[in-house]
N, C-alpha and C positions, 0 to 999 in steps of 0.2 A: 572197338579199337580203331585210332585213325592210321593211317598209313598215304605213304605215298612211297610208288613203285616207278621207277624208270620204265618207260616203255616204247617199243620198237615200233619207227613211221615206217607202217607200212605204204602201201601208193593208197587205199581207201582218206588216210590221216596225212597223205603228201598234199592234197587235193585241200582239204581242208585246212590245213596251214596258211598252203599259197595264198587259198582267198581271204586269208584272216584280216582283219581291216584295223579292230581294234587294238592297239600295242599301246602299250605302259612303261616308258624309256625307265632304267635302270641305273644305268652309267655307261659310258660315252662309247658308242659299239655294242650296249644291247641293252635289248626290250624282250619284254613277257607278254604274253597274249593267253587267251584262255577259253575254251568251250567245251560245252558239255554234249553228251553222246549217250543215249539209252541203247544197249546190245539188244538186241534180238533174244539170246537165249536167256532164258527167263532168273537162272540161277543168279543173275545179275544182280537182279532185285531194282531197276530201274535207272537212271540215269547216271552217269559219274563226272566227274569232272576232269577234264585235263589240261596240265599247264604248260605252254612251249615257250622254251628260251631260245631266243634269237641272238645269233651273235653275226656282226659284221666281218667279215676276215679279213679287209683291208685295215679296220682300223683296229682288231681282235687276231694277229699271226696266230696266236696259238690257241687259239677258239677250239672247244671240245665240241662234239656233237657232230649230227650228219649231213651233207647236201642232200637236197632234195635229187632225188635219182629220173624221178619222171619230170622234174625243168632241170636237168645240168647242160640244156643247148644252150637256156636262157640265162643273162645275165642275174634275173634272180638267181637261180641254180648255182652259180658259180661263186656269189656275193655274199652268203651266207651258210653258216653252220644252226641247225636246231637238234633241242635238244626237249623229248617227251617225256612228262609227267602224269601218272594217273593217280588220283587221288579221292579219298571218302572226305577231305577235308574239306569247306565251301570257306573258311576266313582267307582273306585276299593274303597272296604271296609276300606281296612288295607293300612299300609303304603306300598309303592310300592318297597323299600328296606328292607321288612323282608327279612330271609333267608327262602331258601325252604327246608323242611326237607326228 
């Protein structure tokens, strides 16, 4: 069964955001990025995938989602709202010819 579950940045998944490099623009004020993560405990059963939406909040006022809590000094922190996805699904989110920004 596939699923995807919204799920909470902790600072472990703040850290790994921040340094997310690759982004997949969407529409005008946000991008998706994506990586995957094997858990530790074994019930896992091995790697998952997670998908993060980026929303800009200058150009997105009503942007859903969280600031990152361990950069809210920094102007990323302040710039952006994200929002977590965990997922058994591996077909890409967005379409496969957005542009990359």
């Amino acid at each position: 069964m596939e699923y995807v579950i919204s799920a909470p940045i902790h600072q472990f998944f703040q850290r790994i955001v921040y340094h997310q490099t690759d982004w997949t623009w969407v529409d005008d004020g946000i991008e998706v990025g994506e990586f995957t993560y094997s858990h530790l405990n074994e019930c896992w059963g091995g790697e998952r995938r997670y998908v993060v939406v980026c929303q800009e909040i200058k150009r997105r006022p009503k942007a859903t989602g969280k600031q990152l809590s361990l950069f809210k000094d920094e102007d990323y922190g302040k710039e952006y709202r994200h929002s977590l996805y965990l997922t058994n699904n591996n077909t890409a989110a967005w379409p496969v010819n957005c542009k990359m920004s």
